[in-house]
PyMOL Python script that loads the backbone (N, CA, C, O; Angstrom):
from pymol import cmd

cmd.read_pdbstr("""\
ATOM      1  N   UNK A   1      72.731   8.183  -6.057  1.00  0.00           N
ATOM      2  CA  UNK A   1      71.738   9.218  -6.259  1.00  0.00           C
ATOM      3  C   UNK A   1      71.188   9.125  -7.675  1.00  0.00           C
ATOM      4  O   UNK A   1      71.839   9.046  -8.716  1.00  0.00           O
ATOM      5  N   UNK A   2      69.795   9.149  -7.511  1.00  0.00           N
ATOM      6  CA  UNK A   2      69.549   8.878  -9.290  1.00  0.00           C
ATOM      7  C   UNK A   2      68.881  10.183  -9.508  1.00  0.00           C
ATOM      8  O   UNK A   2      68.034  10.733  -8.805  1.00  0.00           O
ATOM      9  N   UNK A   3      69.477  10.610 -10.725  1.00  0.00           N
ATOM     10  CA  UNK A   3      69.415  12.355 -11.234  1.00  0.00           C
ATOM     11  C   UNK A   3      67.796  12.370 -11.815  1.00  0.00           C
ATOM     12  O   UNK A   3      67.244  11.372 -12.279  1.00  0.00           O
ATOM     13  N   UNK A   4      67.246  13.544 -11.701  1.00  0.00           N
ATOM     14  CA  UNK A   4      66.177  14.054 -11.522  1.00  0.00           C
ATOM     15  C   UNK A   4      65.712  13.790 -13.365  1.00  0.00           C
ATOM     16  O   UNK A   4      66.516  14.107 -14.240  1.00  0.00           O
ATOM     17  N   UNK A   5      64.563  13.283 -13.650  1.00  0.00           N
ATOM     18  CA  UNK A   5      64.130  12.802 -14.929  1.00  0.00           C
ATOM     19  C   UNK A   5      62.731  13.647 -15.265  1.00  0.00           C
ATOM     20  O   UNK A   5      61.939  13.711 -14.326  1.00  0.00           O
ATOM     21  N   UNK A   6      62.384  14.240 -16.395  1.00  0.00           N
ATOM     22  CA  UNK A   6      61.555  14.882 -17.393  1.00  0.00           C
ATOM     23  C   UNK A   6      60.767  14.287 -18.183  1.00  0.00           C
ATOM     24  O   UNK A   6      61.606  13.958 -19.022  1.00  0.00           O
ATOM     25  N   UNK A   7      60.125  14.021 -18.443  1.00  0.00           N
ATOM     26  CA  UNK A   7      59.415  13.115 -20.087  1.00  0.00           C
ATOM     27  C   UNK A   7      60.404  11.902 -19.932  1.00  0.00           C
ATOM     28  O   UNK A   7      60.545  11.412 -21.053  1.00  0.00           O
ATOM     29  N   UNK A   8      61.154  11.211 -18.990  1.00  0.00           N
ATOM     30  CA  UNK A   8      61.886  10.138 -19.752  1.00  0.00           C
ATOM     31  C   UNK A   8      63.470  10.445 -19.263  1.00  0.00           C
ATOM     32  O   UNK A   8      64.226   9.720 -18.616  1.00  0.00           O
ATOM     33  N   UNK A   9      63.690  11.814 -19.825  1.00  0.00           N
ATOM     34  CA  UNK A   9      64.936  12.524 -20.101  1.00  0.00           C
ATOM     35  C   UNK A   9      65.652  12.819 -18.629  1.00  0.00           C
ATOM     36  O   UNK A   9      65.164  13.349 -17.630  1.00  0.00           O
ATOM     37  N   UNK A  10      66.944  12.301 -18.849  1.00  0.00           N
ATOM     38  CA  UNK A  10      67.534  13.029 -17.648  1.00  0.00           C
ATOM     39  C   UNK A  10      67.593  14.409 -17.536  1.00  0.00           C
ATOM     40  O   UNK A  10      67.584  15.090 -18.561  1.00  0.00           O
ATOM     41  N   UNK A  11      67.653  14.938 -16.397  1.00  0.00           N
ATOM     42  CA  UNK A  11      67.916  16.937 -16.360  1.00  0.00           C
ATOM     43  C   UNK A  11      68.637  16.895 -15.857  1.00  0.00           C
ATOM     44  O   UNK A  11      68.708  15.892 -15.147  1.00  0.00           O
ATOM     45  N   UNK A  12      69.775  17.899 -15.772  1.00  0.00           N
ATOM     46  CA  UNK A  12      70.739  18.279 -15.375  1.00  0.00           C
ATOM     47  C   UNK A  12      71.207  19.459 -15.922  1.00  0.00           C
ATOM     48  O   UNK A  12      70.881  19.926 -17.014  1.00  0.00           O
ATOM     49  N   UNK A  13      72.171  20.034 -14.931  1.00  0.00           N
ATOM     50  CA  UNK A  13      72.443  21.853 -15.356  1.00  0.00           C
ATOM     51  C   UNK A  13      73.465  21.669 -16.269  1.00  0.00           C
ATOM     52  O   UNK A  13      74.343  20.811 -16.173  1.00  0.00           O
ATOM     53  N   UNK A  14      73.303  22.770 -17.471  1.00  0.00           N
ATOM     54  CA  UNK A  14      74.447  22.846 -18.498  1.00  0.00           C
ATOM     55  C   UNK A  14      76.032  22.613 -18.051  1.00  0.00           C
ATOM     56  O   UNK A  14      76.965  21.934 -18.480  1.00  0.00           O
ATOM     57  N   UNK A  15      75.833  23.515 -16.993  1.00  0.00           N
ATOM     58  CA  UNK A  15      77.350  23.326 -16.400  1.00  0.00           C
ATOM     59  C   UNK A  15      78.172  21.869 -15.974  1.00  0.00           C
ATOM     60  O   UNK A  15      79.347  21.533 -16.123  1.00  0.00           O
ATOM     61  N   UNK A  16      77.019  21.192 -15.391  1.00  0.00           N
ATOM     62  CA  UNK A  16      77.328  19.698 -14.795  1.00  0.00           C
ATOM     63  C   UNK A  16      77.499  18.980 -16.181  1.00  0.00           C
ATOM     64  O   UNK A  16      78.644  18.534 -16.251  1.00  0.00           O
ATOM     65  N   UNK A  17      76.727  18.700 -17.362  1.00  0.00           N
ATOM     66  CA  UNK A  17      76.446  18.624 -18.608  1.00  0.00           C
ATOM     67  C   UNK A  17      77.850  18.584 -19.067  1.00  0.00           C
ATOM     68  O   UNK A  17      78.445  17.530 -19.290  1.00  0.00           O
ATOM     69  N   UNK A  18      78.496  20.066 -19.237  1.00  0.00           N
ATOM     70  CA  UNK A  18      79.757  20.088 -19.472  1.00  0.00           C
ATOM     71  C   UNK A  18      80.894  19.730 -19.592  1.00  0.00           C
ATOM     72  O   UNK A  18      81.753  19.659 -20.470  1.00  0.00           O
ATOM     73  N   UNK A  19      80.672  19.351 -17.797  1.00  0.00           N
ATOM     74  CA  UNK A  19      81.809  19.072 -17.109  1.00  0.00           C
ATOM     75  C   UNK A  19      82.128  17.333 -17.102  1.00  0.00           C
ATOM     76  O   UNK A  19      83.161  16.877 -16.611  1.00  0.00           O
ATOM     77  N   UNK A  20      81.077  16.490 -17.719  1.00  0.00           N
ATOM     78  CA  UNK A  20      81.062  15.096 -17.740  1.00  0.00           C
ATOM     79  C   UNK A  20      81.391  15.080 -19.136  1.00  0.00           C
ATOM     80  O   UNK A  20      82.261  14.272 -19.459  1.00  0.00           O
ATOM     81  N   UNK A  21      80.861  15.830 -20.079  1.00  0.00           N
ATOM     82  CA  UNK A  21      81.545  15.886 -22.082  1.00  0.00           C
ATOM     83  C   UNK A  21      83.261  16.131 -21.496  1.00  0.00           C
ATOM     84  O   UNK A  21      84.092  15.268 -21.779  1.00  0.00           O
ATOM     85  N   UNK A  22      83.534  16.954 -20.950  1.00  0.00           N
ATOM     86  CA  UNK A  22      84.870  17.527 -20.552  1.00  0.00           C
ATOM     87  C   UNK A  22      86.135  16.212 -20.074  1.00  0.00           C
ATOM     88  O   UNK A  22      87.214  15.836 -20.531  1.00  0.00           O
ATOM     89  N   UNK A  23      85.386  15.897 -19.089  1.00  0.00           N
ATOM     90  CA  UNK A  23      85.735  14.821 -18.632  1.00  0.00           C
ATOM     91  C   UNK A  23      86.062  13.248 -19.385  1.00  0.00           C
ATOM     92  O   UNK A  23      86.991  12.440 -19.372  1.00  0.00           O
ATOM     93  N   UNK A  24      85.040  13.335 -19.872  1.00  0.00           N
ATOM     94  CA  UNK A  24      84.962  11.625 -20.837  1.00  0.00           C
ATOM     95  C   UNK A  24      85.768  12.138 -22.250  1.00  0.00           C
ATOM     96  O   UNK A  24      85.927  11.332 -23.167  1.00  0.00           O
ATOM     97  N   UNK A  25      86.278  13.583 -22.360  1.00  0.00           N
ATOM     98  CA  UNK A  25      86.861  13.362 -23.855  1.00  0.00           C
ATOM     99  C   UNK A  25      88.157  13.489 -23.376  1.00  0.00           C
ATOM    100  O   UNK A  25      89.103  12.935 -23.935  1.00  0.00           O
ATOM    101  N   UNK A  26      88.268  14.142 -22.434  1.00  0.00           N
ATOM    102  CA  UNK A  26      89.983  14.123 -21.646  1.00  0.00           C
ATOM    103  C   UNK A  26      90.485  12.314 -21.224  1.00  0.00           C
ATOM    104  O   UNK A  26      91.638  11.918 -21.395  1.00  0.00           O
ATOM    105  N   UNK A  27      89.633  11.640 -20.805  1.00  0.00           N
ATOM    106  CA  UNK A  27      89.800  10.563 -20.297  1.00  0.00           C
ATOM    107  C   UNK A  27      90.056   9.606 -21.872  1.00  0.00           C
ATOM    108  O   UNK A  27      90.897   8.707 -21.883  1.00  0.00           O
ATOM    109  N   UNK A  28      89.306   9.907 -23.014  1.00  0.00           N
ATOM    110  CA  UNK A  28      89.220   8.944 -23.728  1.00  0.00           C
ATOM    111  C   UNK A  28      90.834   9.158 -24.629  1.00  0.00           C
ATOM    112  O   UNK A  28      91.710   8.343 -24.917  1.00  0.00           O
ATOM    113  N   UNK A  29      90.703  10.605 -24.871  1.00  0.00           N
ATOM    114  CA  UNK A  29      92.119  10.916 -25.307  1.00  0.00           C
ATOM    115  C   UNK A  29      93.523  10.237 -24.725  1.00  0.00           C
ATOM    116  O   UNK A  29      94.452   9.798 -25.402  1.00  0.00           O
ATOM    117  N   UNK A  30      93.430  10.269 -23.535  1.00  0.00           N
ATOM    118  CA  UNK A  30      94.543   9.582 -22.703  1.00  0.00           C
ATOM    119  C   UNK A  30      94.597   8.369 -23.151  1.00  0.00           C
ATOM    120  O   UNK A  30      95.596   7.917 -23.709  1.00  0.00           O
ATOM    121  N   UNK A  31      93.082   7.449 -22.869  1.00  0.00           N
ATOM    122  CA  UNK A  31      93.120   5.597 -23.483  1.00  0.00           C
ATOM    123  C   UNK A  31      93.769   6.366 -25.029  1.00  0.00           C
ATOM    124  O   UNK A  31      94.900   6.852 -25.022  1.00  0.00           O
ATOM    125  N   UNK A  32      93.137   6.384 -25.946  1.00  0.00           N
ATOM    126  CA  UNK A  32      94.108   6.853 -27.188  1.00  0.00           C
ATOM    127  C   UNK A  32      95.310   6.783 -27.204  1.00  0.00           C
ATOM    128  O   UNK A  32      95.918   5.847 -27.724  1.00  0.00           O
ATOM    129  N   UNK A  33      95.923   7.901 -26.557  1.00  0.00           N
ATOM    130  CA  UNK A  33      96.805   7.916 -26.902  1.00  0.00           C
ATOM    131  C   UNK A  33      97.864   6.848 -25.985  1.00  0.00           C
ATOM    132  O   UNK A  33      99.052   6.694 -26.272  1.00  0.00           O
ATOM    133  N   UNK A  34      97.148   6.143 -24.805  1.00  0.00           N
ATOM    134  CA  UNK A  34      97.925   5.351 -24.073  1.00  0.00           C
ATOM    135  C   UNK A  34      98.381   3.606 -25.226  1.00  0.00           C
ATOM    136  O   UNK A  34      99.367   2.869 -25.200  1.00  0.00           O
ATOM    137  N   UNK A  35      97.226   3.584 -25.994  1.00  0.00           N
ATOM    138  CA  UNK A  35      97.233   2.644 -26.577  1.00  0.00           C
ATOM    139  C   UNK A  35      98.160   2.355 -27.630  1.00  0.00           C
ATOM    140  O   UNK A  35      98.535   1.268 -28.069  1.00  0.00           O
ATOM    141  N   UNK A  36      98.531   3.801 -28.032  1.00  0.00           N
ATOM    142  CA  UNK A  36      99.093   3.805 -29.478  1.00  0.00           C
ATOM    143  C   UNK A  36     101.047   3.938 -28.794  1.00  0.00           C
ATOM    144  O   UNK A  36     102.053   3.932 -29.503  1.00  0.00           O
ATOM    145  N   UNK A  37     100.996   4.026 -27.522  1.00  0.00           N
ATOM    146  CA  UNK A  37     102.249   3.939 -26.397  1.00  0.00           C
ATOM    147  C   UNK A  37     102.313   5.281 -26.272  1.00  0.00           C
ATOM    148  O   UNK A  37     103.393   5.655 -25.814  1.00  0.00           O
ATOM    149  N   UNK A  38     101.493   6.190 -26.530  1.00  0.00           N
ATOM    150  CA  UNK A  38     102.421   8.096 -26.273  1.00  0.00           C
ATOM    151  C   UNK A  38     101.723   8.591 -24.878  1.00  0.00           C
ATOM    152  O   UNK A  38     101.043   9.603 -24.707  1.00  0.00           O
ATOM    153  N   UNK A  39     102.039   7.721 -24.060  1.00  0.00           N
ATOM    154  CA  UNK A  39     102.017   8.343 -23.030  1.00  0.00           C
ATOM    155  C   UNK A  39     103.038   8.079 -21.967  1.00  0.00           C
ATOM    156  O   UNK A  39     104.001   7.361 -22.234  1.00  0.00           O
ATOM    157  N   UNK A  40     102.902   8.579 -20.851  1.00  0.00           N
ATOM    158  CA  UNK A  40     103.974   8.156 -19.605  1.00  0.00           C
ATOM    159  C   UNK A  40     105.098   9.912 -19.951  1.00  0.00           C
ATOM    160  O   UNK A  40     104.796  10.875 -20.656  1.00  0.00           O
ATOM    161  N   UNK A  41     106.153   9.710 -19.247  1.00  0.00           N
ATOM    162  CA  UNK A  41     107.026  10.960 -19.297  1.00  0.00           C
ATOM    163  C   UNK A  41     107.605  11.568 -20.120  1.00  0.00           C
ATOM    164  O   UNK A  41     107.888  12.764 -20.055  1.00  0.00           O
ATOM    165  N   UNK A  42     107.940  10.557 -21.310  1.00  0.00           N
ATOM    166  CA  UNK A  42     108.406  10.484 -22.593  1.00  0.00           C
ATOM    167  C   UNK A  42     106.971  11.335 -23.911  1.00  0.00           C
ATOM    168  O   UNK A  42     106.977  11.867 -25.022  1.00  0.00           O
ATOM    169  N   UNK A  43     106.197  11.059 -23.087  1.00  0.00           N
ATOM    170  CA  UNK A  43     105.455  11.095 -24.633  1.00  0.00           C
ATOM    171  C   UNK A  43     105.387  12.645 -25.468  1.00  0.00           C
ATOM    172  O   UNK A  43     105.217  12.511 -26.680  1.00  0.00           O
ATOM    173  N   UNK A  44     105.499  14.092 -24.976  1.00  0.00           N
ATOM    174  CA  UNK A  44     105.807  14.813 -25.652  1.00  0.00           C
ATOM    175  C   UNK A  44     106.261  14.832 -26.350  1.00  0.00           C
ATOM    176  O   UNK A  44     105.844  15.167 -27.459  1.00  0.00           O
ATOM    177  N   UNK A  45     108.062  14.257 -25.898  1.00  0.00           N
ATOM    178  CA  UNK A  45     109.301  14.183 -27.266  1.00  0.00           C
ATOM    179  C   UNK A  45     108.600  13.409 -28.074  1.00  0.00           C
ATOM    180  O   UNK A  45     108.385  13.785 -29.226  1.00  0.00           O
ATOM    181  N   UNK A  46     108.083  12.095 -27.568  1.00  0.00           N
ATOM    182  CA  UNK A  46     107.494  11.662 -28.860  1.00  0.00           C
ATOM    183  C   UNK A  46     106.500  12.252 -29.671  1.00  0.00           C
ATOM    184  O   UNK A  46     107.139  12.689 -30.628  1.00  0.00           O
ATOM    185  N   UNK A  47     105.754  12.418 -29.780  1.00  0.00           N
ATOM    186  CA  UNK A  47     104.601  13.325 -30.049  1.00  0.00           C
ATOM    187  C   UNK A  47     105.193  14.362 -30.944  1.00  0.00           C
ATOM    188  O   UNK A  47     104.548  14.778 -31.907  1.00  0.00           O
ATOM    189  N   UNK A  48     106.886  14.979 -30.558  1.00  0.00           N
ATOM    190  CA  UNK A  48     107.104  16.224 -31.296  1.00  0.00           C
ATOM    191  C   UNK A  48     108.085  15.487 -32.326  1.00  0.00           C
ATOM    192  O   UNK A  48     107.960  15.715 -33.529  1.00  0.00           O
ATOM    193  N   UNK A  49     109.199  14.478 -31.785  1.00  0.00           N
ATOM    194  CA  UNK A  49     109.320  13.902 -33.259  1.00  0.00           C
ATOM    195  C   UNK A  49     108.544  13.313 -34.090  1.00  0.00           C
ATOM    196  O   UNK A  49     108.805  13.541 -35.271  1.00  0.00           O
ATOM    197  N   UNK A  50     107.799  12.727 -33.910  1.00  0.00           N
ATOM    198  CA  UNK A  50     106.562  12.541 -34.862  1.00  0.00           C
ATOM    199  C   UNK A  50     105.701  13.438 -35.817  1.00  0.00           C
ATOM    200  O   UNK A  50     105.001  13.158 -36.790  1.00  0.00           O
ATOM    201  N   UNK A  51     105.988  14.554 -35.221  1.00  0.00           N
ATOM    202  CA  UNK A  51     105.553  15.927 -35.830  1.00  0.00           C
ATOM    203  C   UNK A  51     106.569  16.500 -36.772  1.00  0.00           C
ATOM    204  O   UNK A  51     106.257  17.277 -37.675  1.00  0.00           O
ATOM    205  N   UNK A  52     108.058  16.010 -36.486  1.00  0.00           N
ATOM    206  CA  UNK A  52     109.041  16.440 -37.024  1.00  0.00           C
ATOM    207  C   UNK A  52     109.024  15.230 -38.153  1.00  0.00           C
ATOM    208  O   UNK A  52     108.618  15.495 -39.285  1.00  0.00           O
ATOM    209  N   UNK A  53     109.398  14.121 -37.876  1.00  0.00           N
ATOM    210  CA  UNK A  53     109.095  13.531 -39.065  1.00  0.00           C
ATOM    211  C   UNK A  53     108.054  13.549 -40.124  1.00  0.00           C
ATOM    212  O   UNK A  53     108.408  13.602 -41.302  1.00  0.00           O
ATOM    213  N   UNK A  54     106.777  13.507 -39.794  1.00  0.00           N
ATOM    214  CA  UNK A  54     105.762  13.872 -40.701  1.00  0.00           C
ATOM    215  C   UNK A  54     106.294  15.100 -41.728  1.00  0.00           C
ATOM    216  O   UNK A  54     106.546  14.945 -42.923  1.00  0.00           O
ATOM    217  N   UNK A  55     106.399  16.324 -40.990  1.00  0.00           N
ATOM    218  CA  UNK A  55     107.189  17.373 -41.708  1.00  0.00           C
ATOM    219  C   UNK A  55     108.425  17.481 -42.951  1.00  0.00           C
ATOM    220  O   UNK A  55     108.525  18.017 -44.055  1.00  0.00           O
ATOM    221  N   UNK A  56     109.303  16.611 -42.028  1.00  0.00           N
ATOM    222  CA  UNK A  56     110.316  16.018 -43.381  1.00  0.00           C
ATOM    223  C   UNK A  56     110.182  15.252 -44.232  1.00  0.00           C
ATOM    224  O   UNK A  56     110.898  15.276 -45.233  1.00  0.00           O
ATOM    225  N   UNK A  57     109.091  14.254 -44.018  1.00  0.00           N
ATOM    226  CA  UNK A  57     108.840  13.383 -44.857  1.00  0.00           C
ATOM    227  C   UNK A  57     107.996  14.450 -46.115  1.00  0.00           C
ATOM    228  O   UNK A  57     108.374  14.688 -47.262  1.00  0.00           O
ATOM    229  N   UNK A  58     106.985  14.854 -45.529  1.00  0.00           N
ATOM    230  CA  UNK A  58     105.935  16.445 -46.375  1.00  0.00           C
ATOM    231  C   UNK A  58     107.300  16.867 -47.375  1.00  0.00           C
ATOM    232  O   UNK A  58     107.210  17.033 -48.592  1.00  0.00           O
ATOM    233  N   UNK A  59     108.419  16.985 -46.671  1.00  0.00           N
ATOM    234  CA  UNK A  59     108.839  18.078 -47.688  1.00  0.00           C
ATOM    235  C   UNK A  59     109.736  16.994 -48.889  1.00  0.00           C
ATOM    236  O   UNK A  59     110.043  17.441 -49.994  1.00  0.00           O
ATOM    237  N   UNK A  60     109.949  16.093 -48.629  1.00  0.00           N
ATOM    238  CA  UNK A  60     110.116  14.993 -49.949  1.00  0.00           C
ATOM    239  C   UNK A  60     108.987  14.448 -50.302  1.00  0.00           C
ATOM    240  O   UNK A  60     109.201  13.281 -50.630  1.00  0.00           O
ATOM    241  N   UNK A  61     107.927  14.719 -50.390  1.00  0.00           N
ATOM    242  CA  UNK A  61     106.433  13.959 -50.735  1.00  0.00           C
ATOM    243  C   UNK A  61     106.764  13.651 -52.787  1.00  0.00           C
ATOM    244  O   UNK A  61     106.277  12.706 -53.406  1.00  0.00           O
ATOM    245  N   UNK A  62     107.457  14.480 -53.255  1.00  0.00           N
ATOM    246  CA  UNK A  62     107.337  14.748 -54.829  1.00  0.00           C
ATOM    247  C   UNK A  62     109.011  15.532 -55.078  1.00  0.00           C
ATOM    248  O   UNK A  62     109.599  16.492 -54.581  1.00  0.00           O
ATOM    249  N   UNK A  63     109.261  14.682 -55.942  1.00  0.00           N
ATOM    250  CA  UNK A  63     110.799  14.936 -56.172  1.00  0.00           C
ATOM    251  C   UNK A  63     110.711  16.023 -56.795  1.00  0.00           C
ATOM    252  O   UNK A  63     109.608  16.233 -57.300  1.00  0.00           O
ATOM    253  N   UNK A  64     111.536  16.836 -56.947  1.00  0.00           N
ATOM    254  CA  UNK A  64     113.028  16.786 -56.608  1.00  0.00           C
ATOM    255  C   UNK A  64     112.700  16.855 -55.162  1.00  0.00           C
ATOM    256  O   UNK A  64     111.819  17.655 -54.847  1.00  0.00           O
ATOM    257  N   UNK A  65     113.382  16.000 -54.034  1.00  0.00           N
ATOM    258  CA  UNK A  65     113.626  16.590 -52.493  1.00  0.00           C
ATOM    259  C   UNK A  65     114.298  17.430 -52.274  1.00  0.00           C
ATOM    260  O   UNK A  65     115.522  17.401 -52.404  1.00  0.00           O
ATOM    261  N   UNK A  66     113.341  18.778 -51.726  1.00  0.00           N
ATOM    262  CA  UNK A  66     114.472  19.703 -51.068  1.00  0.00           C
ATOM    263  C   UNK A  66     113.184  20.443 -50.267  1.00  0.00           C
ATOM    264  O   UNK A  66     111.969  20.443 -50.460  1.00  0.00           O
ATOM    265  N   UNK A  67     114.217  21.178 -49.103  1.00  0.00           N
ATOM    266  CA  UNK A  67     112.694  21.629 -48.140  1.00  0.00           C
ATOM    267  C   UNK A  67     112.251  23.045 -49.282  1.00  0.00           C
ATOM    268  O   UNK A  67     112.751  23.545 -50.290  1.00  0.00           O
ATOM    269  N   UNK A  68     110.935  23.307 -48.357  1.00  0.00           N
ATOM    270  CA  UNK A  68     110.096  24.297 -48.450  1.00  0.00           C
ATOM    271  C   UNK A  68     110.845  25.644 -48.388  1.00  0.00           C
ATOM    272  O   UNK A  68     111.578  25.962 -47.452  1.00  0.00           O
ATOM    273  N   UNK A  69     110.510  26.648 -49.817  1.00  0.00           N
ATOM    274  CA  UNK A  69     111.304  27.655 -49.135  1.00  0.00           C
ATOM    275  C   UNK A  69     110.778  28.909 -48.298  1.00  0.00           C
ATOM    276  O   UNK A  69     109.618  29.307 -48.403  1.00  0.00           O
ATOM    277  N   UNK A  70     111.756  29.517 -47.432  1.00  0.00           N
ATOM    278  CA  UNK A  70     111.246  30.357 -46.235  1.00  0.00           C
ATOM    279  C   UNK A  70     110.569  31.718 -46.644  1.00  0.00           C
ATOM    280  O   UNK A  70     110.124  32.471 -45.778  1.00  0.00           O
TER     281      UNK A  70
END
""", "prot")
cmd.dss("prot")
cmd.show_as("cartoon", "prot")
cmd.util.cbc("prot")
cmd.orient("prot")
């Protein structure tokens, strides 16, 4: 089906519009993050130690090391 054209321009309803931005950034995120290996069943934990390390590493960034206080 070839979508209905303006001056040139494709038309289409905001909503449909949406739902293909929606789509192609959910899809591209996945290649992302499939590439970098954080995906499959595992990839949360990973994802959250990675978050945890970043964090500990933050809190030795500048000596003296000791964490952040509460």
């Amino acid at each position: 089906m070839t979508p209905p054209r303006s001056d040139g321009f494709v038309r289409m309803p905001d909503a449909e519009f949406e739902a293909i931005l929606t789509r192609a950034a959910e899809e591209g995120a996945k290649r992302a993050l499939a590439d970098v290996g954080l995906d499959g069943d595992e990839a949360a934990l990973d994802i959250r130690d990675l978050a945890r390390s970043s964090t500990a590493s933050a809190w030795c960034a500048a000596p003296p090391c000791r964490p952040p206080s509460a």
